[in-house]
N, CA, C and O atoms as CSV, one atom per row, in Angstrom:
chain,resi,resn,atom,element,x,y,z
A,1,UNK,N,N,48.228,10.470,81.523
A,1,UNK,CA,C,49.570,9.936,81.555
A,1,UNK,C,C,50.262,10.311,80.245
A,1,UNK,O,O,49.776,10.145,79.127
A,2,UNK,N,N,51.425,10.824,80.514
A,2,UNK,CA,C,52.177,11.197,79.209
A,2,UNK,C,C,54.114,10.189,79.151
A,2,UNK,O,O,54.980,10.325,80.015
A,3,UNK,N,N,54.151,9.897,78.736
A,3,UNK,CA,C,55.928,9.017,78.729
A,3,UNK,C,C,56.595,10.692,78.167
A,3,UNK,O,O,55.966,11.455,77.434
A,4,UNK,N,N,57.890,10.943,78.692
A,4,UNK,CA,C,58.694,11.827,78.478
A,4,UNK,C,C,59.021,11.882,77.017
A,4,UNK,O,O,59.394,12.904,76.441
A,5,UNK,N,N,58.836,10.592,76.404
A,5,UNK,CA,C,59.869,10.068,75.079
A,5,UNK,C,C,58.437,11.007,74.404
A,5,UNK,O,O,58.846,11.621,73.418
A,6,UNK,N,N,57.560,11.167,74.544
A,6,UNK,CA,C,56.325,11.781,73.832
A,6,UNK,C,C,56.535,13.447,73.079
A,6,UNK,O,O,56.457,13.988,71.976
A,7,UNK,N,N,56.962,13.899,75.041
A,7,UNK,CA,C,57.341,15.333,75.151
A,7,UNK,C,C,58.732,15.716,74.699
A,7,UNK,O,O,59.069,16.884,74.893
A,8,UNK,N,N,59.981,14.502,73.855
A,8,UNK,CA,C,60.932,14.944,73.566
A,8,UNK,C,C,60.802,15.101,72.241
A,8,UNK,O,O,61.663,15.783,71.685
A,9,UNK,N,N,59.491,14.401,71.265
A,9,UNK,CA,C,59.388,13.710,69.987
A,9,UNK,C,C,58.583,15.190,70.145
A,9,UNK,O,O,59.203,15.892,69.345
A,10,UNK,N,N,57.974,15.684,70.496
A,10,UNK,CA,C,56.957,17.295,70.312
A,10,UNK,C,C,58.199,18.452,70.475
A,10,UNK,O,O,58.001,19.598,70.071
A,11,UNK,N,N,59.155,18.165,70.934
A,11,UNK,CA,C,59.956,19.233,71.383
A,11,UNK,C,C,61.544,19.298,70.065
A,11,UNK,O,O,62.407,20.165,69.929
A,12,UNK,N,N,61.357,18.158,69.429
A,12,UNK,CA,C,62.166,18.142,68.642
A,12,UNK,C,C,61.508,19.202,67.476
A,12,UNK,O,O,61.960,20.258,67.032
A,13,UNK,N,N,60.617,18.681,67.261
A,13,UNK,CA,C,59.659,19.734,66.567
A,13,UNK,C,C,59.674,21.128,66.577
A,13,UNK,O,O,59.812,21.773,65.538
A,14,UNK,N,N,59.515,21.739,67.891
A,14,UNK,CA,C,59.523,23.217,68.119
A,14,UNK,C,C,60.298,23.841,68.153
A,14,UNK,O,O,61.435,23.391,68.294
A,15,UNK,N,N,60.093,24.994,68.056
A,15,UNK,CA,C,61.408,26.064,67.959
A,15,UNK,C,C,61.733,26.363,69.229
A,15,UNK,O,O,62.939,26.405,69.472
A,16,UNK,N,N,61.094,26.548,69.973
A,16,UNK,CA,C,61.294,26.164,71.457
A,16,UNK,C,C,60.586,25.415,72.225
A,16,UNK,O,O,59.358,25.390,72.141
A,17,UNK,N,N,61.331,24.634,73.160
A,17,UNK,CA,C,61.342,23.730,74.080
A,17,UNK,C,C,59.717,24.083,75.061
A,17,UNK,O,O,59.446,25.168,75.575
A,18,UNK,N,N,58.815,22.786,75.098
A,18,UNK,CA,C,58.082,23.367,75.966
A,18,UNK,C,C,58.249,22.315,77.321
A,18,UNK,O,O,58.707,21.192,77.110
A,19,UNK,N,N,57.922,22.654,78.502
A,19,UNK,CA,C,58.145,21.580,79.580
A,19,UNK,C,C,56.816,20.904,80.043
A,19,UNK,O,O,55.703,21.427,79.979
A,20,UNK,N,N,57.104,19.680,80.513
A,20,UNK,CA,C,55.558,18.674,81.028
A,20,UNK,C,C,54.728,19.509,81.189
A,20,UNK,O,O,53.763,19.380,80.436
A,21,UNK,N,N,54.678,20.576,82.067
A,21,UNK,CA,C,53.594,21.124,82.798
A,21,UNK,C,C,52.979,22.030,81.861
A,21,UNK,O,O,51.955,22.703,81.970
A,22,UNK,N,N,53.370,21.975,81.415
A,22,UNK,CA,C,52.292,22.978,79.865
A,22,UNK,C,C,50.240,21.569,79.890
A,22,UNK,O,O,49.063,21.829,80.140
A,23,UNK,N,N,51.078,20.121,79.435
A,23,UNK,CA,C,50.157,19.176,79.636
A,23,UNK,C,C,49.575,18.840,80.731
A,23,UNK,O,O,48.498,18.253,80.634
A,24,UNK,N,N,50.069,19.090,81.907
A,24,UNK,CA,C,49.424,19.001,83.394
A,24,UNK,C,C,49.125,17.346,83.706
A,24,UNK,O,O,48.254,16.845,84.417
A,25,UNK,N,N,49.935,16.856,83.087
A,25,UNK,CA,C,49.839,15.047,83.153
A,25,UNK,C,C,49.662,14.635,85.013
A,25,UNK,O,O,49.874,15.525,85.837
A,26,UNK,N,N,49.365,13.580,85.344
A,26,UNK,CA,C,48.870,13.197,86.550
A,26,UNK,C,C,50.726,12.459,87.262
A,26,UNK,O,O,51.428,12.444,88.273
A,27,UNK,N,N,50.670,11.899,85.608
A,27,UNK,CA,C,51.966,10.453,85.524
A,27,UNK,C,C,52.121,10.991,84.568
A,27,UNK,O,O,51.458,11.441,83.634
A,28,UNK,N,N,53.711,10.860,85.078
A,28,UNK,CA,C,54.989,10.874,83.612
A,28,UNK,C,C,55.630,9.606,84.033
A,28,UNK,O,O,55.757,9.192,85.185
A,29,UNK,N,N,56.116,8.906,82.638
A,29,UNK,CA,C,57.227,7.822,82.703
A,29,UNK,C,C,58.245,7.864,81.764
A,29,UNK,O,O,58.205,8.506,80.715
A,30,UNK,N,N,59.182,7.154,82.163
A,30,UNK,CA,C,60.275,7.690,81.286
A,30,UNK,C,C,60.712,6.000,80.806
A,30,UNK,O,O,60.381,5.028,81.485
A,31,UNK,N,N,61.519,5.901,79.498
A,31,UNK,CA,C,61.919,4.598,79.239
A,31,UNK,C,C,60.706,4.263,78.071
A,31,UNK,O,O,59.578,4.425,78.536
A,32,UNK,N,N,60.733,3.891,76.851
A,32,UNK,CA,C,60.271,3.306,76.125
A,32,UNK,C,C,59.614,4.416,74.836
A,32,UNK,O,O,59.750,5.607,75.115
A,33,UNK,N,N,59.059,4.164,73.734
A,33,UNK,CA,C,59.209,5.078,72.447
A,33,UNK,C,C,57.913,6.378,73.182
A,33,UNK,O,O,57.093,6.408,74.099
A,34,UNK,N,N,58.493,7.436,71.920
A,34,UNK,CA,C,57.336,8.629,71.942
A,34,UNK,C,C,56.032,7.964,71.215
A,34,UNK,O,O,55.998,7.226,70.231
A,35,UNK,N,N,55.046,8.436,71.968
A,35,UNK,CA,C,53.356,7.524,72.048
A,35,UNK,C,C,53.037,6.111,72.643
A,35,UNK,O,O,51.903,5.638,72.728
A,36,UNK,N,N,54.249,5.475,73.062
A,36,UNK,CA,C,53.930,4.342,73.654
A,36,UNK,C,C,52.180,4.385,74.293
A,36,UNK,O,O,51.259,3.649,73.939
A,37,UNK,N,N,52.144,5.494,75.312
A,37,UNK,CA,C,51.216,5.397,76.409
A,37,UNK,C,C,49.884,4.796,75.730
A,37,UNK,O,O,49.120,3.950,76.192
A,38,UNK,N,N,49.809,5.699,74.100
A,38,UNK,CA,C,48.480,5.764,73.697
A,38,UNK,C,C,47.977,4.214,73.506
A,38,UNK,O,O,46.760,4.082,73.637
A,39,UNK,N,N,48.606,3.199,73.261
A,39,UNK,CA,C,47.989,1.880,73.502
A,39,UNK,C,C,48.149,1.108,74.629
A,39,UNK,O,O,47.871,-0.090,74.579
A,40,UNK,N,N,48.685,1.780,75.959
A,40,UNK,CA,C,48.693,0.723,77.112
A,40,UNK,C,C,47.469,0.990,77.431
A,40,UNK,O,O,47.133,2.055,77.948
A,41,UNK,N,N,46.525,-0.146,77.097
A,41,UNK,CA,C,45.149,-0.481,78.159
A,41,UNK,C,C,45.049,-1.059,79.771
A,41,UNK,O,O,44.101,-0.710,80.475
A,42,UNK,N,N,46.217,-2.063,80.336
A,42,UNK,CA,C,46.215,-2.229,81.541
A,42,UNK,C,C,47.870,-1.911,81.774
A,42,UNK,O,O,48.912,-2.214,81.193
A,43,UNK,N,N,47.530,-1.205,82.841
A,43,UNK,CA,C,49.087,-1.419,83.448
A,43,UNK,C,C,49.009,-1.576,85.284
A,43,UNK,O,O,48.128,-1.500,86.141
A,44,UNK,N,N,50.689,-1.869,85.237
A,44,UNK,CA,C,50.334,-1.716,87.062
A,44,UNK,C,C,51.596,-0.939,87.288
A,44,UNK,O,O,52.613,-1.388,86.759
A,45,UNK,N,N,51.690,0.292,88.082
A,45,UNK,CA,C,52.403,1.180,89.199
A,45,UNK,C,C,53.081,0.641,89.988
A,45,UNK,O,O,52.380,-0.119,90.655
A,46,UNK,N,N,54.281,0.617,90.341
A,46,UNK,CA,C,54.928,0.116,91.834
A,46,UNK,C,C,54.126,-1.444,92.269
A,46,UNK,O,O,53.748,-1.517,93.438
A,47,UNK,N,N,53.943,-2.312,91.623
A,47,UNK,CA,C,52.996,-3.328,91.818
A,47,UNK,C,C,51.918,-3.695,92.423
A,47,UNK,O,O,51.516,-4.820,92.719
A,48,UNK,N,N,51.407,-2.516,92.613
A,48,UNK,CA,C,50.248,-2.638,93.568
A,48,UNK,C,C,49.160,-1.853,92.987
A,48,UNK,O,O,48.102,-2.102,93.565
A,49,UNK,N,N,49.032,-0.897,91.945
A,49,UNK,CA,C,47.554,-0.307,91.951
A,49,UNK,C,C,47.990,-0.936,90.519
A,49,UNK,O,O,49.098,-1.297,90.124
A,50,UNK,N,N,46.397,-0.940,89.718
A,50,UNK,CA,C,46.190,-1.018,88.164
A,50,UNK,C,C,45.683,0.091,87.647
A,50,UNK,O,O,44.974,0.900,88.245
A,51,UNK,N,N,46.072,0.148,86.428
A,51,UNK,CA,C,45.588,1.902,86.159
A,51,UNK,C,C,45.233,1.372,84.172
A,51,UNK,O,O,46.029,0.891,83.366
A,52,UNK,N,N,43.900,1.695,84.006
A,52,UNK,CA,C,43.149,1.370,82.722
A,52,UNK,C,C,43.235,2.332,81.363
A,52,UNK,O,O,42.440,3.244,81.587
A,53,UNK,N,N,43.642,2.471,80.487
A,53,UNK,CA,C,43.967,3.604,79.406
A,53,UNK,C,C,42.125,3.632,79.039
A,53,UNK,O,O,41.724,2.469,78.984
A,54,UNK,N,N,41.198,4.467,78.835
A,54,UNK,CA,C,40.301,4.602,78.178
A,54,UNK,C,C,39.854,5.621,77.218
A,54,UNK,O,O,38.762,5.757,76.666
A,55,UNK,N,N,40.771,6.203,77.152
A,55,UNK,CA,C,41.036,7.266,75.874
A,55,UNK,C,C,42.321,8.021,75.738
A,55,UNK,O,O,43.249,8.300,76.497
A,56,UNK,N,N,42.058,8.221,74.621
A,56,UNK,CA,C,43.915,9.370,74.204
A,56,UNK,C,C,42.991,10.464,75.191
A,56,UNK,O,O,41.931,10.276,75.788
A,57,UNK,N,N,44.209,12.151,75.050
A,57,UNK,CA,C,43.506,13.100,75.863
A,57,UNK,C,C,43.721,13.996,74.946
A,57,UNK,O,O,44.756,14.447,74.457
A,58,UNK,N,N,42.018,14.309,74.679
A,58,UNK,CA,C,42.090,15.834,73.624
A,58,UNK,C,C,42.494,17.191,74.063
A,58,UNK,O,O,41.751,17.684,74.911
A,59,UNK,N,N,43.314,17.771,73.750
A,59,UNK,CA,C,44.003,18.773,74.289
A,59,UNK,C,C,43.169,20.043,73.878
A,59,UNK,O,O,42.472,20.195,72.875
A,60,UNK,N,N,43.371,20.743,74.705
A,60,UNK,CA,C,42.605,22.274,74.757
A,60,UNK,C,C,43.758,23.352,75.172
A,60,UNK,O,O,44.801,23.123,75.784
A,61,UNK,N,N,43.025,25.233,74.401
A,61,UNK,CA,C,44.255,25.542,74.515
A,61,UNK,C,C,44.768,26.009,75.327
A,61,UNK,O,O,45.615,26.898,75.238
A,62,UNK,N,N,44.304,25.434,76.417
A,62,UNK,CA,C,45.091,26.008,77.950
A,62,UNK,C,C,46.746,25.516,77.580
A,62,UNK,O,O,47.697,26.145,78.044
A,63,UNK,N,N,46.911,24.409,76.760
A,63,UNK,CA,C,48.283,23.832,76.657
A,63,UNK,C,C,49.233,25.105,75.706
A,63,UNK,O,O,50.450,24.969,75.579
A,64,UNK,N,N,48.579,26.164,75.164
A,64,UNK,CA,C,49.538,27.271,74.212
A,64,UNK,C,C,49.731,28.259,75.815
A,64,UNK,O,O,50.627,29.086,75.642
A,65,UNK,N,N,49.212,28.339,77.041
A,65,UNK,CA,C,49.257,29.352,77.438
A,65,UNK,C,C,50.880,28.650,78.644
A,65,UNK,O,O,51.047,27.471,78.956
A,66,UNK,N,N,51.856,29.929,79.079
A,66,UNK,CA,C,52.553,29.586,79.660
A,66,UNK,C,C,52.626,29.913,80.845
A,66,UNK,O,O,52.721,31.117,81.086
A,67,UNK,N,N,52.602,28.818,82.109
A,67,UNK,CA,C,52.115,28.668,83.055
A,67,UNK,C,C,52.613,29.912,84.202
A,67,UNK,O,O,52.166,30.145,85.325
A,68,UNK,N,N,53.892,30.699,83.305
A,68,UNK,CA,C,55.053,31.312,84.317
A,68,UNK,C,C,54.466,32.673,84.320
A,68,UNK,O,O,54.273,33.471,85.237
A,69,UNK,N,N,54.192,32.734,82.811
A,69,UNK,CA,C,54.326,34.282,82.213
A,69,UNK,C,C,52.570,34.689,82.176
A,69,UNK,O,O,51.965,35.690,82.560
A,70,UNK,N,N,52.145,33.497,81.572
A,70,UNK,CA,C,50.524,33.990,81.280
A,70,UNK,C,C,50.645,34.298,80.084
A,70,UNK,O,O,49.531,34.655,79.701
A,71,UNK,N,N,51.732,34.395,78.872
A,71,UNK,CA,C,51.599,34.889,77.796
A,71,UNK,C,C,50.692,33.427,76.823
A,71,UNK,O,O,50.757,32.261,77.211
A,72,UNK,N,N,49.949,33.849,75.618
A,72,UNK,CA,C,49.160,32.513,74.960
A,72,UNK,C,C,50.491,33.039,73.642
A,72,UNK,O,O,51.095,34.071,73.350
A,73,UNK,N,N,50.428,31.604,73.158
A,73,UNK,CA,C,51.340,31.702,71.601
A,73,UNK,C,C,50.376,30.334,71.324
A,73,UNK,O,O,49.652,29.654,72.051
A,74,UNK,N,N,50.810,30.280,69.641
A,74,UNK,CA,C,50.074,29.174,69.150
A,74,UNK,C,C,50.688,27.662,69.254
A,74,UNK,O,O,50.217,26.701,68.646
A,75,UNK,N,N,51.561,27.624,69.928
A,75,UNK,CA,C,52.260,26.597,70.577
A,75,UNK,C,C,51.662,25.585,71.715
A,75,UNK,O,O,51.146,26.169,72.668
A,76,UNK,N,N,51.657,24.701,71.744
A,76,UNK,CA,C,52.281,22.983,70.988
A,76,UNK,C,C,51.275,22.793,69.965
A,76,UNK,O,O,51.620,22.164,68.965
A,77,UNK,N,N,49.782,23.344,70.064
A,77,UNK,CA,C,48.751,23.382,69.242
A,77,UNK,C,C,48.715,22.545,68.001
A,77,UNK,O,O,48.355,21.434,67.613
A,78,UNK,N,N,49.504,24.104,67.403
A,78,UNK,CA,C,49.825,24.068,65.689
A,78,UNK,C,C,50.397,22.903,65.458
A,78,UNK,O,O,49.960,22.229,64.525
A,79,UNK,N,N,51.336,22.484,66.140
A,79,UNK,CA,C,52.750,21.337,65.263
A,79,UNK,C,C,51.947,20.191,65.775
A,79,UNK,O,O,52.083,19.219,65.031
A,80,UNK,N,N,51.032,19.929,66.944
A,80,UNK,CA,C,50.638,18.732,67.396
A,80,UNK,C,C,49.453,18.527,66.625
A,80,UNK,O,O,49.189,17.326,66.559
A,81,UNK,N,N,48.726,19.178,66.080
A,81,UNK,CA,C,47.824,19.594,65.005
A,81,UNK,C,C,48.094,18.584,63.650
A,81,UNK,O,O,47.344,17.730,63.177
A,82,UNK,N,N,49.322,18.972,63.254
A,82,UNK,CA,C,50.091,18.280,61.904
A,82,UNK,C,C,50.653,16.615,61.930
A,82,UNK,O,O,51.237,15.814,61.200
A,83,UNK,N,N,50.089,16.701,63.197
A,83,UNK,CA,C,50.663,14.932,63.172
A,83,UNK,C,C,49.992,14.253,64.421
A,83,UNK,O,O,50.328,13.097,64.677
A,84,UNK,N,N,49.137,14.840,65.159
A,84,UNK,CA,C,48.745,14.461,66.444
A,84,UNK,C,C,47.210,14.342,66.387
A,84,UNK,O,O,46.562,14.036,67.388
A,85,UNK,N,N,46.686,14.575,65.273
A,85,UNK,CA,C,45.072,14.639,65.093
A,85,UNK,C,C,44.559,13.981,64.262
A,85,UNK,O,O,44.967,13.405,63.254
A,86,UNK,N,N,43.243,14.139,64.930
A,86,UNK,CA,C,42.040,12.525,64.512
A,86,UNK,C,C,40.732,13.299,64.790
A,86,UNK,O,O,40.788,13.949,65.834
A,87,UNK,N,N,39.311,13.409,63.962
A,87,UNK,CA,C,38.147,13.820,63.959
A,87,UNK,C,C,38.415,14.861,64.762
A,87,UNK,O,O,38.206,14.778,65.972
A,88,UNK,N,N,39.066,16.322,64.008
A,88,UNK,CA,C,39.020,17.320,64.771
A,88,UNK,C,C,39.290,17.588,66.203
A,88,UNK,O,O,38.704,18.396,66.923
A,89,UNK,N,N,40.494,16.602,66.583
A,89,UNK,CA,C,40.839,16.906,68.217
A,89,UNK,C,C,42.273,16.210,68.195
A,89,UNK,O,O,42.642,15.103,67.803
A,90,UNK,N,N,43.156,17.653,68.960
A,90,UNK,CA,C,44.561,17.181,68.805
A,90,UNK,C,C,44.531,16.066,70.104
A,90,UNK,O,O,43.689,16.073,71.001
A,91,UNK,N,N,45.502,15.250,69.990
A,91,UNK,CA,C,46.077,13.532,70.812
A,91,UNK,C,C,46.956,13.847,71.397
A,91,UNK,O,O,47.852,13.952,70.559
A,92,UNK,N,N,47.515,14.198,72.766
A,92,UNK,CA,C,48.540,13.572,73.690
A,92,UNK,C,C,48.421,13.252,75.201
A,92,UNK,O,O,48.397,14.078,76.114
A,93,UNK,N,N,48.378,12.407,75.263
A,93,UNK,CA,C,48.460,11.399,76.687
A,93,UNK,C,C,47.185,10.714,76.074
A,93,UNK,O,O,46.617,10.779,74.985
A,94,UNK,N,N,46.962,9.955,77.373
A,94,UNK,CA,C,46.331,9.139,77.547
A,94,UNK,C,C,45.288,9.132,78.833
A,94,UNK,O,O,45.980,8.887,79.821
A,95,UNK,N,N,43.740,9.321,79.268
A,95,UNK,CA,C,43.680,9.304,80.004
A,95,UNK,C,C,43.138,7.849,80.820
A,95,UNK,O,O,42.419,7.135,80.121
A,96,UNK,N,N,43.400,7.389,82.130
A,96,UNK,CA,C,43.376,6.456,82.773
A,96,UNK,C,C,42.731,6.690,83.770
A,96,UNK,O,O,42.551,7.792,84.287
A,97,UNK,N,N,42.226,5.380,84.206
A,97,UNK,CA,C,41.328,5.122,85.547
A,97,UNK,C,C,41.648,4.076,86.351
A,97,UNK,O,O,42.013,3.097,85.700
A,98,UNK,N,N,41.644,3.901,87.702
A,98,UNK,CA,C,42.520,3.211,88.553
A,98,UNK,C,C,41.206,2.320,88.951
A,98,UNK,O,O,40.006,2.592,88.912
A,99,UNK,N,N,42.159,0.747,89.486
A,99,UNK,CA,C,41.858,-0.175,90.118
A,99,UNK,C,C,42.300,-0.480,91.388
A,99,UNK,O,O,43.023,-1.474,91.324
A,100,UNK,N,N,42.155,0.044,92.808
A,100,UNK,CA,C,42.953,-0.690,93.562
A,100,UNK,C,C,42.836,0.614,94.596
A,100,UNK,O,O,41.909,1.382,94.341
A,101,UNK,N,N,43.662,0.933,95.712
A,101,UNK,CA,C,44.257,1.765,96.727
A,101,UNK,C,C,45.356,1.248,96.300
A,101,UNK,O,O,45.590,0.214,95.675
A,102,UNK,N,N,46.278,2.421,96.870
A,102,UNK,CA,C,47.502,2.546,97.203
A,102,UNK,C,C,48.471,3.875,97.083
A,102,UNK,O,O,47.916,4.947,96.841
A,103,UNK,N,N,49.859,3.836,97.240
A,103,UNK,CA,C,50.418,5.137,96.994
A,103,UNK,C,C,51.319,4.874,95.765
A,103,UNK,O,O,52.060,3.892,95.804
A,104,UNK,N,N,51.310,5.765,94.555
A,104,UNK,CA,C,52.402,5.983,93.451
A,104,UNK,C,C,53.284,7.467,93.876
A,104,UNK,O,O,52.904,8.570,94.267
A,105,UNK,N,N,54.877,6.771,93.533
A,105,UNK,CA,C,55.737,7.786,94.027
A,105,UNK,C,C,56.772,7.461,92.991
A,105,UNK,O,O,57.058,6.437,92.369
A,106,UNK,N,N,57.398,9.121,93.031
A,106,UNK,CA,C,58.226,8.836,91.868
A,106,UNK,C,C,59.282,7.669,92.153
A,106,UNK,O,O,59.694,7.240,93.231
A,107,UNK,N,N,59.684,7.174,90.421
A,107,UNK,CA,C,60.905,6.001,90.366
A,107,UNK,C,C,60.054,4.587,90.321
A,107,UNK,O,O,60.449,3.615,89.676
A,108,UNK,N,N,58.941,4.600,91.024
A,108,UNK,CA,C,57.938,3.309,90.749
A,108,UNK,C,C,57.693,2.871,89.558
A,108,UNK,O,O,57.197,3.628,88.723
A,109,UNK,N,N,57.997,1.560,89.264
A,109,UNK,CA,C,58.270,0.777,87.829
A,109,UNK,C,C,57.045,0.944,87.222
A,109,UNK,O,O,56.018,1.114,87.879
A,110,UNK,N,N,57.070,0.912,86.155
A,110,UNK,CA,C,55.430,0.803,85.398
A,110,UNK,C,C,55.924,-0.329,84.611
A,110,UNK,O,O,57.002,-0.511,84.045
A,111,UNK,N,N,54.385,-1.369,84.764
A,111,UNK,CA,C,54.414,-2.451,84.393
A,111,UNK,C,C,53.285,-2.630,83.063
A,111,UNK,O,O,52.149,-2.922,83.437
A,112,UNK,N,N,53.423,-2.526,81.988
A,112,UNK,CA,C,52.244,-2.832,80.751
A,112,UNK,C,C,52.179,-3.837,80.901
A,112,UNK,O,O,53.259,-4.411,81.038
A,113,UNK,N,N,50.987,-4.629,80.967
A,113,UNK,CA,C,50.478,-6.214,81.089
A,113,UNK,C,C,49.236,-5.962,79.558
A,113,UNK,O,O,49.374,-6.798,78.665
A,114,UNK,N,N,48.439,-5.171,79.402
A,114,UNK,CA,C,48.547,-5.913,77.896
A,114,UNK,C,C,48.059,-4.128,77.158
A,114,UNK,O,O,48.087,-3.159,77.918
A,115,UNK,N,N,47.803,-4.018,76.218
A,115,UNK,CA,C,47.716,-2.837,74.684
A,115,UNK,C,C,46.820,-3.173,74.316
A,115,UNK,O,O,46.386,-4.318,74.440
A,116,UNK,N,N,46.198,-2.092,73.658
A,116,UNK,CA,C,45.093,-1.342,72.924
A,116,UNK,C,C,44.999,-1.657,71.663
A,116,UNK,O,O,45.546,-0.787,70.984
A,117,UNK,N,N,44.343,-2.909,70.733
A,117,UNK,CA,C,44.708,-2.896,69.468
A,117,UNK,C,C,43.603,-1.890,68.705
A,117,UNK,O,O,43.789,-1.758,67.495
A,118,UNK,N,N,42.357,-1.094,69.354
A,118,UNK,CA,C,41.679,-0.711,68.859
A,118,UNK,C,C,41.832,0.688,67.898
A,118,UNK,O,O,42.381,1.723,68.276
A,119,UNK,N,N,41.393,0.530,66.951
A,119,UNK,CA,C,41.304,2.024,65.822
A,119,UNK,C,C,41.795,3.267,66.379
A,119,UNK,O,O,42.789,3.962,66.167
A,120,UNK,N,N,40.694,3.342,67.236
A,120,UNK,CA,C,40.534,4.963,68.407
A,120,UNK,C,C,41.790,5.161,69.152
A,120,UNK,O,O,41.893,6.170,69.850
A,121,UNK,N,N,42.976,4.118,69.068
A,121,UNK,CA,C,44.054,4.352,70.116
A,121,UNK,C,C,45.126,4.151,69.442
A,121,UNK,O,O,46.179,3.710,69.903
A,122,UNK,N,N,44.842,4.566,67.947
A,122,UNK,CA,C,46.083,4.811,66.781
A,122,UNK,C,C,45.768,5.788,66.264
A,122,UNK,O,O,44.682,5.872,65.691
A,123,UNK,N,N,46.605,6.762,66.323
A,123,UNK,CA,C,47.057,7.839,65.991
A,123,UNK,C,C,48.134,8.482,65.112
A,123,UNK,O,O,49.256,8.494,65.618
A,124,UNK,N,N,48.001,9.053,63.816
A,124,UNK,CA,C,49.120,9.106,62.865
A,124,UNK,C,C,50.436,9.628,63.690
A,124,UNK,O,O,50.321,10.718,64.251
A,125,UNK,N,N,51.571,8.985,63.791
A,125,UNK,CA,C,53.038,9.911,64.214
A,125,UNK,C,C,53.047,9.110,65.529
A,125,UNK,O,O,53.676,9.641,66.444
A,126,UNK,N,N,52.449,7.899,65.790
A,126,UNK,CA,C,52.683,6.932,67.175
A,126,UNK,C,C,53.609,6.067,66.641
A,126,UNK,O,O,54.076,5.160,67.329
């Protein structure tokens, strides 16, 4: 899961613009600060499924390569590198694990019911 406000706070940064799908996120949400995600531990979807934060997501560099062209540059890497890293592994999203059945579709509210106060889910530049 990545919040948009994440991918605008990385994009202010770059010299050029990169889009979601570089990260291949499952869930995007929009509404609330860049890194929010990294401390939601429970949340709920459209009110019906629960979905558990159990780690940030260490990025690999499939994220420099561009999905259109196939060309690799050292991009989001480098700059997410300088403010996005912890024991040798760059931080963005969050990955999650679900509680429940059901269907998520876009525009479905996301609900945080409680955060992550732990070490491992603070990250310098959140």
């Amino acid at each position: 899961m990545i919040g948009q406000a994440s991918l605008d706070d990385l994009n202010a940064r770059l010299e050029i613009a990169l889009p979601m799908n570089r990260f291949r996120p499952n869930i995007v949400f929009t509404g609330g600060a860049a890194f929010e995600e990294d401390r939601m531990n429970h949340i709920r979807i459209g009110g019906t499924i629960d979905f558990y934060g159990v780690k940030l997501c260490a990025r690999c560099v499939m994220t420099t390569i561009d999905q259109q062209s196939a060309k690799k540059a050292k991009e989001p890497l480098k700059t997410l590198a300088s403010y996005r890293s912890r024991e040798k592994k760059i931080l963005f999203g969050q990955n999650l694990i679900h509680q429940g059945s059901g269907f998520v579709k876009v525009g479905d509210p996301l609900e945080v019911l409680s955060t992550h106060t732990e070490e491992r889910f603070i990250v310098g530049g959140s």
